[in-house]
N, C-alpha and C positions, 0 to 999 in steps of 0.2 A: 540112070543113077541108082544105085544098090538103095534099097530103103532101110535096111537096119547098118546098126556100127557099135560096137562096144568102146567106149569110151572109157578113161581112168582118169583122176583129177589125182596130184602129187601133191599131198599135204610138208612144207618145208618149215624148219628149223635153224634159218643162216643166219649165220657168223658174218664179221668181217675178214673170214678167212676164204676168199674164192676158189679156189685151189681145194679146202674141205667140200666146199660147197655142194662146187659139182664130181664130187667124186660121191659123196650121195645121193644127188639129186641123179645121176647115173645108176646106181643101181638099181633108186626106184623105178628110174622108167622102164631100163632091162626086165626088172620085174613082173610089172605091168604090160609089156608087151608078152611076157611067158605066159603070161594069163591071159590073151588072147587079145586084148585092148590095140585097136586100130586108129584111133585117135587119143592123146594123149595129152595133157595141160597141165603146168607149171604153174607156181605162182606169178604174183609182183615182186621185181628184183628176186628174180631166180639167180641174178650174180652174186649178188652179199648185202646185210642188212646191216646198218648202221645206226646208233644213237641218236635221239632226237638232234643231238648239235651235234654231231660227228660228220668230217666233211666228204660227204658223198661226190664231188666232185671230182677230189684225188684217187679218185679209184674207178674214174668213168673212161672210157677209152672209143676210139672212133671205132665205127662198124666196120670197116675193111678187117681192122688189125684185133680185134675183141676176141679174147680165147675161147668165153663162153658160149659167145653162139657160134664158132667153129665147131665146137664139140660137139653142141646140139643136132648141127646141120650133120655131123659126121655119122653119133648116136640114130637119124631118122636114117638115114642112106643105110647103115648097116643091120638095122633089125626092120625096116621097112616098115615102119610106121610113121603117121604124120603125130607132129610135135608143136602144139603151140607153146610156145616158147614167153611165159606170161609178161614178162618184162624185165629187160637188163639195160643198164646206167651207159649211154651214147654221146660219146663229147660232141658238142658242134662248135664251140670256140671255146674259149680261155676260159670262161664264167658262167656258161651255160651249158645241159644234157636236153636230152630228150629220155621221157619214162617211158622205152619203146619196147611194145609187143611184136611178135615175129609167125608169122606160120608157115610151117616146113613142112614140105612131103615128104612121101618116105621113098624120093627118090634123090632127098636132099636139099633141094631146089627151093629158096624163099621164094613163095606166092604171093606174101603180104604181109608189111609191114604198118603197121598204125603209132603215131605216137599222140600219150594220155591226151584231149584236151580238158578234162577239168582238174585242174591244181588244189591240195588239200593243205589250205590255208585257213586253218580254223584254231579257235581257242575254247577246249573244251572245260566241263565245267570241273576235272579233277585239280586242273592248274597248268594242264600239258599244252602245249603251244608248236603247231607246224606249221611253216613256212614252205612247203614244197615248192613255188612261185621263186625264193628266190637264188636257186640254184637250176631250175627247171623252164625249160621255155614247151610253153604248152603248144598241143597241135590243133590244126584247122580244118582236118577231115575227115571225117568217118569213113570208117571202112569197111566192105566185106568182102571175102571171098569166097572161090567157088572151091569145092571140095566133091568126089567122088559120091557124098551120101548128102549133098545141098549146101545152100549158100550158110560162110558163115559171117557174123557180125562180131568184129573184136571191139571190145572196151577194156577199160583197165580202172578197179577199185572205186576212187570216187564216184568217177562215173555213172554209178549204177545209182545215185539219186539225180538223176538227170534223164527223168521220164523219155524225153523230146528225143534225146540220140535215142533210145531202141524202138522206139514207134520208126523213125525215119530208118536204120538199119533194116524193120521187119517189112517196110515199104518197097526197101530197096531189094527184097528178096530172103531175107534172111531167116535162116528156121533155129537156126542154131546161135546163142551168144555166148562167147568166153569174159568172164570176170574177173583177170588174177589179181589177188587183192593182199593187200597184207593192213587191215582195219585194224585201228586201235583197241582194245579192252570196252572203254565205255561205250565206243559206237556201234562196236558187234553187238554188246548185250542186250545193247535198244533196239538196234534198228539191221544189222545183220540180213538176218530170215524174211522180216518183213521185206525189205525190199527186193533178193532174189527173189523169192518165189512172188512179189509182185510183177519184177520185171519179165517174168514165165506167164501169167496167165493174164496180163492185161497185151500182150501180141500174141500169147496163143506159141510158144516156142519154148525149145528146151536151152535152159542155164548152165554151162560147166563152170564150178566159179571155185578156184582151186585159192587154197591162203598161207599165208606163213603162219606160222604159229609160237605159242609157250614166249620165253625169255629170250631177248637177243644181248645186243651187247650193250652194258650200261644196265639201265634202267629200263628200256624197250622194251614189251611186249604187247601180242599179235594172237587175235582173238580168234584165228584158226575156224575152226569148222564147216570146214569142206565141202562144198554141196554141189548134188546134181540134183538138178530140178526138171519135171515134166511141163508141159503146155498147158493142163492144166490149176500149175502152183504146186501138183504133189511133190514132197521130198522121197525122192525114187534113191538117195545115199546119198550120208555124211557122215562125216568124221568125228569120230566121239570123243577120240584121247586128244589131248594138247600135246601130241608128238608126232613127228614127221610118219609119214603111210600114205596109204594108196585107199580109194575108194572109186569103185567102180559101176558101169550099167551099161543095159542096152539100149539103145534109143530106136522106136523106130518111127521113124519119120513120116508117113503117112496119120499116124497121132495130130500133127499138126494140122495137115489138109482137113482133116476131120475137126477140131478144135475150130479152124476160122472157117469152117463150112456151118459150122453148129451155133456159134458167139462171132458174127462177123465182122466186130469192133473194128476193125480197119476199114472197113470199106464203108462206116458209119460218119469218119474223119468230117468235118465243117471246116468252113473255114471261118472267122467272125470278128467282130471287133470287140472290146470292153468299153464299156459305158458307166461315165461315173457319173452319180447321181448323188443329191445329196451334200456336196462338199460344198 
């Protein structure tokens, strides 16, 4: 396996206009692949972003028949790069989607598909209220795949406070994790940074965690800042502006072997029970 790869993470700005969408999320990637980027990540709903109560369901479509990750899969086959594809809206019945991530070779070919399992059903303290749960049927398996420059581990947004999936991903091989995310305002400005580049140096692996950003439609917006994280929590690039762009790095991946050769926190793992005392 090659041990370096340059990677780009695509900072977006969607509409619920699809058709806009990916006709710039197209150039960005074009872009990013001109600048040499061999691996390449989208956000969350790389299709189209919609208002807190806006019905994402009429705009979700089955994966045979889905224009965007046609194009995606078309986009990796003809600039020959792999494309993770951070997440677009997948009908599987009348009242239900899946928030499924996708990764593409650049020979076109889907290697791996993940759909979200943790639902962002929260009420935070501005007053804003998500129900992703009841449009969304959550998923039941982690995944990773194998890639030319090491295994990767996909997750999507919430996720990423959910310690347990990337210890078990970096278990199961994984050097590298995708985050596509599109975080609210309040929850970026807390907790954001803290927890990529925690999920980077507590398994010793590198973060692409690409986001929407600025104003959508409505009322909407998406706390952007883009990051590529190293194995050990450094920010090796992010996004500065609250507008759609490209930020990119090189990873190389023997970084890692060195990391859990150095902090061997995985192979530290117990197994234990809790004991309450006291009550």
């Amino acid at each position: 396996m090659a041990e370096r790869v340059k990677v780009s993470c695509i900072q977006l700005n969607n509409s619920p206009d699809r058709d806009k969408n990916l006709y710039v999320s197209a150039d960005l990637v074009r872009e990013a692949a001109g600048r040499g980027a061999q691996l390449i990540c989208t956000p969350e709903y790389s299709c189209l972003m919609r208002d807190i109560g806006g019905d994402r369901l009429s705009f979700a479509t089955d994966e045979a028949g889905h224009p965007v990750l046609k194009a995606y899969v078309a986009l990796a086959k003809e600039l020959g790069v792999w494309i993770s594809l951070g997440s677009i809206s997948i009908k599987i019945s009348s009242d239900k989607m899946h928030n499924r991530s996708f990764l593409i070779s650049d020979k076109g070919d889907i290697v791996a598909r993940y759909n979200k399992i943790h639902l962002f059903d929260v009420d935070l303290p501005n007053g804003q209220s998500f129900r992703e749960s009841k449009v969304v049927e959550p998923g039941d398996k982690a995944v990773v795949a194998r890639t030319p420059w090491g295994v990767v581990g996909m997750t999507i947004c919430y996720d990423v406070r959910f310690a347990y999936l990337y210890r078990a991903l970096a278990h199961a091989g994984a050097k590298i994790f995708t985050v596509p995310s599109a975080f609210s305002i309040p929850t970026g400005q807390a907790h954001w940074e803290i927890f990529v580049r925690t999920r980077a140096a507590e398994t010793g692996s590198f973060v692409l965690a690409a986001g929407q950003c600025g104003l959508h439609e409505g009322s909407r917006r998406t706390w952007g800042h883009s990051m590529i994280v190293g194995p050990w929590g450094n920010i090796m690039a992010q996004a500065e502006k609250d507008e759609p762009g490209i930020i990119s790095a090189t990873l190389d991946l023997d970084a890692v072997d060195k990391y859990r050769e150095g902090i061997p926190a995985l192979k530290h793992d117990r197994t234990y029970t809790v004991e309450k005392q006291g009550f």
